[in-house]
N, C-alpha and C positions, 0 to 999 in steps of 0.2 A: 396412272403415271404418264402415261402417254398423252393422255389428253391434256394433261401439263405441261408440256414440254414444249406442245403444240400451241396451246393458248401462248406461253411465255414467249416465242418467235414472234406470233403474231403480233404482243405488246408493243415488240421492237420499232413497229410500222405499220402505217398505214397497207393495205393492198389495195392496188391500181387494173382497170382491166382498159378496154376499150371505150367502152362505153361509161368512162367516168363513173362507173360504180365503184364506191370504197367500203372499206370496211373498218369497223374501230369496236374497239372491246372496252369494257369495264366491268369492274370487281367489286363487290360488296358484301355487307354482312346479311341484307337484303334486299330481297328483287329490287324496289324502288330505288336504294344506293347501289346497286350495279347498272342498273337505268341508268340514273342521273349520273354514275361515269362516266359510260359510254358518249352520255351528249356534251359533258364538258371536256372530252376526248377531242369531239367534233369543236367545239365552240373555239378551243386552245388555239386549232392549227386556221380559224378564220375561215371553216370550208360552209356555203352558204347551200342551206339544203333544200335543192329543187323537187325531189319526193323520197319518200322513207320505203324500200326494198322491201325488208323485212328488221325484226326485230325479235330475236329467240331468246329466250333466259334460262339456262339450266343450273340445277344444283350441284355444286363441287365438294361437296364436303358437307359439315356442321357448320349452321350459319355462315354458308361461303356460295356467292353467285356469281354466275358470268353469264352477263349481258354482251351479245355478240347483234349490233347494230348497222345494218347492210342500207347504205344512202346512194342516191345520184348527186352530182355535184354537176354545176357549172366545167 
């Protein structure tokens, strides 16, 4: 429940640090459609991505994933 509560913040916004690393989530019924969230997350808000951080997927449920997508941006 926690970990929901915490994804659900996260959905609200982007996170910003110093170093233009952001962070953007997506949700799916499968790994590849919580992927393919996350990068139309990124595509939405026009942010052009200079390298890919990291890219984790875990399992939330029954057929339920979050794709949690760590980018550098401009």
């Amino acid at each position: 429940m926690k970990k929901l509560i915490f994804i659900s913040l996260i959905l609200t916004g982007s996170l910003y640090s110093d170093d233009h690393q952001e962070t953007f989530i997506g949700t799916g019924k499968t790994i590849e459609d919580s992927k393919q969230d996350a990068r139309n997350s990124v595509y939405a808000q026009g942010k052009p991505i200079n390298s890919t951080v990291s890219i984790e997927t875990h399992e939330a449920g029954s057929n339920n994933y979050i794709t949690v997508f760590k980018i550098k941006t401009q």
